[in-house]
N, C-alpha and C positions, 0 to 999 in steps of 0.2 A: 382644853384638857392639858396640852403641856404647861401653860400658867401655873393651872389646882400642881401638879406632878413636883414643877418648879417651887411651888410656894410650900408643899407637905415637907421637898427634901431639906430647904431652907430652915425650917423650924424644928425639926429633927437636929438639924445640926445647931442650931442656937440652944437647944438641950444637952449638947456636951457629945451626942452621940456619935460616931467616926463619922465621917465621908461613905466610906464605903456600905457599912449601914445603914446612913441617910439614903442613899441612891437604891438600894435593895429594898428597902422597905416605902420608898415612896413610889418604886416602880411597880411594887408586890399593890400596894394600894390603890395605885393607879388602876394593875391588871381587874383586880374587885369591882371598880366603880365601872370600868367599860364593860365588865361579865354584866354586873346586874340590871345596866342602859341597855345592853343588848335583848337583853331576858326581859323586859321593859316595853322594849320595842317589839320584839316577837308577841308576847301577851297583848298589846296594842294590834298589832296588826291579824292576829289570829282572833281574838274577843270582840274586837268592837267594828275594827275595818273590812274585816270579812264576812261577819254577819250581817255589817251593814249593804254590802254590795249584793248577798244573796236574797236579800229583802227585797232590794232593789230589783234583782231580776226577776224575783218570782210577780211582782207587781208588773213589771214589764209585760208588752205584749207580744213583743219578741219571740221568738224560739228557741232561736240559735243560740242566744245568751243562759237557757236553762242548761242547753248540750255541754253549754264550757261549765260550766255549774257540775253533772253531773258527772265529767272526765277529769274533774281536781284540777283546773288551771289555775283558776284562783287561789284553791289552797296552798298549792305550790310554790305559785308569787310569794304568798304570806312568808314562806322561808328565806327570803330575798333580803327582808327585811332587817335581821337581827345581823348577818354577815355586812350587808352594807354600813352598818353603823360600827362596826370591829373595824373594816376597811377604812373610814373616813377619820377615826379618832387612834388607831393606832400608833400611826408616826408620832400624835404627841405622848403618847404614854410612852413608848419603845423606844422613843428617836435615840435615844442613848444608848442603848446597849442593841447594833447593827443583829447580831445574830439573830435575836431573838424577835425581833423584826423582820427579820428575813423570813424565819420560820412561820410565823402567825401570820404575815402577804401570804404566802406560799401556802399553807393553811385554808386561806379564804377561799384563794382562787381557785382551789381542787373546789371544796366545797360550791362554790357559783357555778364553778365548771357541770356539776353532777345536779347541781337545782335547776342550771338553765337547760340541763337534758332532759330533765323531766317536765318541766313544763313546753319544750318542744315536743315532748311524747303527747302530753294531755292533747298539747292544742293538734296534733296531726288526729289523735284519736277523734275530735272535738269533728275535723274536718271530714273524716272519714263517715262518722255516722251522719252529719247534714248531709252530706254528698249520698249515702243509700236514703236519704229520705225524698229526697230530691226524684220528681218522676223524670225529670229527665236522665239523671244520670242513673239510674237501675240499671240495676244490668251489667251494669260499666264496671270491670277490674279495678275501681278506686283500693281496693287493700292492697293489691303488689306493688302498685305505688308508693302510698304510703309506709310499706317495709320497706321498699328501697333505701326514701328517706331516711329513714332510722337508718338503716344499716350506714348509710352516707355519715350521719349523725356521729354514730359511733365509734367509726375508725378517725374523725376528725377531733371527736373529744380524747381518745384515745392518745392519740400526735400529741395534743395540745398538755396531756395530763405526765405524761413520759416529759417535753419538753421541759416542764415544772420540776419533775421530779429529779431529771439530770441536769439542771440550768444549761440548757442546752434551748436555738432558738426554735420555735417551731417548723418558721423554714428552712433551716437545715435538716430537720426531721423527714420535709417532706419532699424535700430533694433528694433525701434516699431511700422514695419509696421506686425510683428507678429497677434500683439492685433486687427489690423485694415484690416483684412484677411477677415473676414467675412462682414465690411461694405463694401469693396473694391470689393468682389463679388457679394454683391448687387447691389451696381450705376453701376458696369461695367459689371454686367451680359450680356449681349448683347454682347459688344466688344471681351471678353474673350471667350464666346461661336460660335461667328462670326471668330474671328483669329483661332481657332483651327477647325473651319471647312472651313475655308479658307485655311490653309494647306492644308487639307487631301483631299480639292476639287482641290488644283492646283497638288499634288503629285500623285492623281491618275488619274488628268486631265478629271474630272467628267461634268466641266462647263467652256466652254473659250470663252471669251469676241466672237462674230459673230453664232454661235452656236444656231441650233433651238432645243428650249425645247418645252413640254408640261407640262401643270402643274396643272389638273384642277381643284384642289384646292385652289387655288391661283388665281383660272381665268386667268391662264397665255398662251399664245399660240402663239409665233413667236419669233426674234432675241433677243439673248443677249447682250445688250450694253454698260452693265457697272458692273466690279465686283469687288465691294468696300469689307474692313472689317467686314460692317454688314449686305448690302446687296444686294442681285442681282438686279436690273434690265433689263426687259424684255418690248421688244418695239412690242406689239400684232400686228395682220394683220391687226387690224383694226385703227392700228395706237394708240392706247392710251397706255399709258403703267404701267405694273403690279410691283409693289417693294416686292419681299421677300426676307423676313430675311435667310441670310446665313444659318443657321444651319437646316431652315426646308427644304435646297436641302438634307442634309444629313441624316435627320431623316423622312423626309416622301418622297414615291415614285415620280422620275418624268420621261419624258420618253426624251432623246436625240438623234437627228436626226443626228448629223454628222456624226454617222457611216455610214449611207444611202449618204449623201454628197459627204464623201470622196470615195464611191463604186463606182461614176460616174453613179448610177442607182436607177433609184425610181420603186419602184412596185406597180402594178395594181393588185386587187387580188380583182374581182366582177364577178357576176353571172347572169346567163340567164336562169330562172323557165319558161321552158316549161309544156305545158298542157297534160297531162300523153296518154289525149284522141288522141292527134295526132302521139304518137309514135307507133310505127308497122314496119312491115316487106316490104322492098323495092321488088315491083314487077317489071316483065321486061321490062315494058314501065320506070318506075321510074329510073332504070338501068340505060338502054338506052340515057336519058338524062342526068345524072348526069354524063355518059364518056364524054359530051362532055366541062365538068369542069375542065381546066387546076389542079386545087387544087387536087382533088380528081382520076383522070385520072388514075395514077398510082397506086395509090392505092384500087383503084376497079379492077384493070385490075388482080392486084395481089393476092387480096381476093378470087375474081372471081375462079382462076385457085385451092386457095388453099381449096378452099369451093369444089368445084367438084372435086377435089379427093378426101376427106372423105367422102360424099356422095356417093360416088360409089359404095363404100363398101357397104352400105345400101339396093341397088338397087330401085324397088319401092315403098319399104316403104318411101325414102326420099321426094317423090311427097307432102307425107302427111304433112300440117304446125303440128308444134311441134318436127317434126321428122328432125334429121340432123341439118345443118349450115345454114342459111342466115343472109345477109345485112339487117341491120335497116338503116331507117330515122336520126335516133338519133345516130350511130354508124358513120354513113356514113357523118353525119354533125361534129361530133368531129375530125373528121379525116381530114375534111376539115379547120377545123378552126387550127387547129397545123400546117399543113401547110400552111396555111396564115399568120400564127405568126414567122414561121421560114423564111419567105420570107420577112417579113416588116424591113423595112430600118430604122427603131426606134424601136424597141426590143432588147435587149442588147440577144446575144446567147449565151453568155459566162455563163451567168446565170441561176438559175432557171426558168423552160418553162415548165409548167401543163395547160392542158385541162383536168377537173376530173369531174366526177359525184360526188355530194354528196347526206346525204340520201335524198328521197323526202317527201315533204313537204302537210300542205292542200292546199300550192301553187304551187304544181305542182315538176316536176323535176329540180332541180339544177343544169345547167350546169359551172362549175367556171373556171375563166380565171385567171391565175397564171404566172404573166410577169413581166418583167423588163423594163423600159424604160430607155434607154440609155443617157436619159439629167434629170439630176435633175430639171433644171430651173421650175417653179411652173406650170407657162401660156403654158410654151412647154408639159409638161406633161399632164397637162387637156387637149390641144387640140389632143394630141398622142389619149388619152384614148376616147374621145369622136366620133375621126374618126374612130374608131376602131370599137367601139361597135354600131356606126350606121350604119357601113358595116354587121357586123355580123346579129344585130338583123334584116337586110332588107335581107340579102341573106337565113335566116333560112326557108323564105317561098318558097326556090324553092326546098328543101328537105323536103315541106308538115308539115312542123311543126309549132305549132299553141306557140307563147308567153304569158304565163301567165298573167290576170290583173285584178286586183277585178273587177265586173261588175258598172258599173258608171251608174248615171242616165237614161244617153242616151239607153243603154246596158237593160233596163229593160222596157223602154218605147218601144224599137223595140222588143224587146220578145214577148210585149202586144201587140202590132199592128193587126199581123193577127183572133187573138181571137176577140177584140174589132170588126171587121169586118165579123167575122162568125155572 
């Protein structure tokens, strides 16, 4: 190119025309012939070399190579193309006139500077979406990652674009970013306190993209959908969704249900506050009916036997209530309800299984049911729980046991009834 440049201005000047217009107009012509090589080279590498390689990939049976296809890396490169060719053939066009050279370097390099950001961008974005495809990596905080990066990106293109523009080198740029430590932690307080608990939440695997949190500081209460640099979102049951900032999963408490998920079992743990009035000692007619309760069957049969040998020892004194062993209402109904829990085809056994008293209450006795249910699913688990507890609270009346309930309107108008009438 400086030869053509040399040989345009030489013949210029063998036309009588000055020096100074020879050099002007052979550098002006120069500048045309690199435009239209460049313009040249771009239309090559965007018409023929890029379509050729997307050919190539969709024939491929690759994957990963459609992802860079669909994130513009390739495209991207394609701009690489027409700047590299201004860079390489400049100095012979320019070599003569320094400024102007200087300017159109200086020119390129912002330019390369801003194409190689972006094709850093594609290809993280590139990374990003393999990495959520990826079954092992789900789950995994791959996006605050990858903004980290960027952001890393940016303030280094940044330095490098300022260096250029002051002829100043970059590292002395970046040896003063010493002094500029503390405004750097203030505009980016967020970001630098988000990535370092975006680590510590993907390294101890505290919060992964599908994951039900609670949070009720936050107002947060269902899936996790998205976990950026700075912040979590969370898509509630009621479908709106909650944004908190990264660092308050780490500094304030929340509660995570995947451990529950991955158990393959959710737990029931409610209670049945009987009325203190109706519990007492099973008599023989009460017996009598209750053998004829598969639940309980065996286990009266068993009681039964073990209750009248310690009794015997007693002799008539055991006649007397107080004295000796008997079956309760309330003994004789826990004992039936654990057997009913160990027979239901949706109770996980493998797990924790309690029928327990707890203390009582001015509500009455608390009987509590302490299960697993063997499907996490939300709507399977309510319906497990609610057929469960409507068997139980309808079968407690055939062991004479009265269900606790504040007295309601109704409940004090029928009290008044018979007095009203006296």
């Amino acid at each position: 190119m400086n030869a053509f440049v040399e040989h345009i201005e030489q013949w210029l000047l063998g036309l009588g025309l000055p020096e100074t217009w020879s050099n002007g107009v052979s550098i002006g012509l120069g500048l045309i012939v690199l435009t239209t090589l460049a313009w040249a080279t771009n239309l090559i590498a965007k018409r023929i070399i890029l379509r050729l390689v997307k050919a190539a990939v969709k024939r491929s049976r690759i994957e990963w190579d459609d992802v860079l296809v669909e994130t513009g890396v390739f495209t991207r490169l394609s701009h690489l193309a027409p700047a590299l060719v201004i860079n390489t053939f400049a100095p012979g066009v320019l070599g003569r006139s320094e400024p102007v050279l200087n300017g159109v370097e200086n020119a390129v390099s912002l330019y390369l500077i801003c194409i190689w950001l972006g094709v850093l961008f594609a290809l993280l974005n590139a990374v990003q979406i393999i990495g959520q495809q990826k079954s092992r990596s789900k789950g995994v905080p791959i996006k605050g990652f990858i903004q980290a990066i960027k952001l890393v990106s940016v303030i280094v293109s940044f330095i490098l674009i300022l260096g250029i523009l002051l002829d100043k080198s970059p590292i002395y740029l970046f040896s003063g970013l010493g002094a500029l430590t503390a405004v750097l932690m203030f505009v980016f307080k967020d970001a630098i306190l988000g990535f370092v608990a975006g680590i510590q939440l993907s390294a101890n695997q505290m919060v992964r993209v599908g994951d039900w949190i609670e949070m009720p500081s936050a107002s947060a209460d269902g899936d996790v959908v998205d976990v950026s640099l700075t912040t979590v979102k969370v898509q509630n049951w009621d479908k709106t969704i909650s944004t908190i900032p990264t660092y308050d999963l780490i500094s304030q408490s929340f509660r995570n249900w995947r451990g529950m998920s991955d158990s393959g079992g959710r737990r029931i743990k409610r209670s049945i506050y009987f009325d203190v009035t109706s519990i007492g000692f099973a008599t023989e007619e009460q017996l009598a009916a209750w053998s004829q309760i598969g639940h309980v069957r065996d286990h009266l049969a068993k009681k039964q036997k073990e209750i009248a040998q310690d009794n015997e020892k007693l002799g008539e004194a055991a006649n007397v209530l107080g004295n000796g062993r008997r079956l309760t209402n309330i003994g004789t109904f826990r004992a039936y309800c654990q057997t009913y829990l160990k027979t239901h085809p949706h109770i996980a056994q493998d797990k924790t299984l309690l029928v327990r008293q707890l203390q009582p209450t001015e509500h009455g006795l608390p009987l509590e049911i302490y299960v697993f249910v063997n499907n996490t699913v939300w709507a399977f688990y309510e319906g497990v729980q609610a057929d469960m507890f409507d068997h139980l609270l309808s079968v407690a009346k055939v062991f004479d046991l009265k269900v606790f309930q504040q007295p309601s309107g109704a409940d004090v108008i029928a009290g008044l009834g018979p007095k009203q009438e006296s």
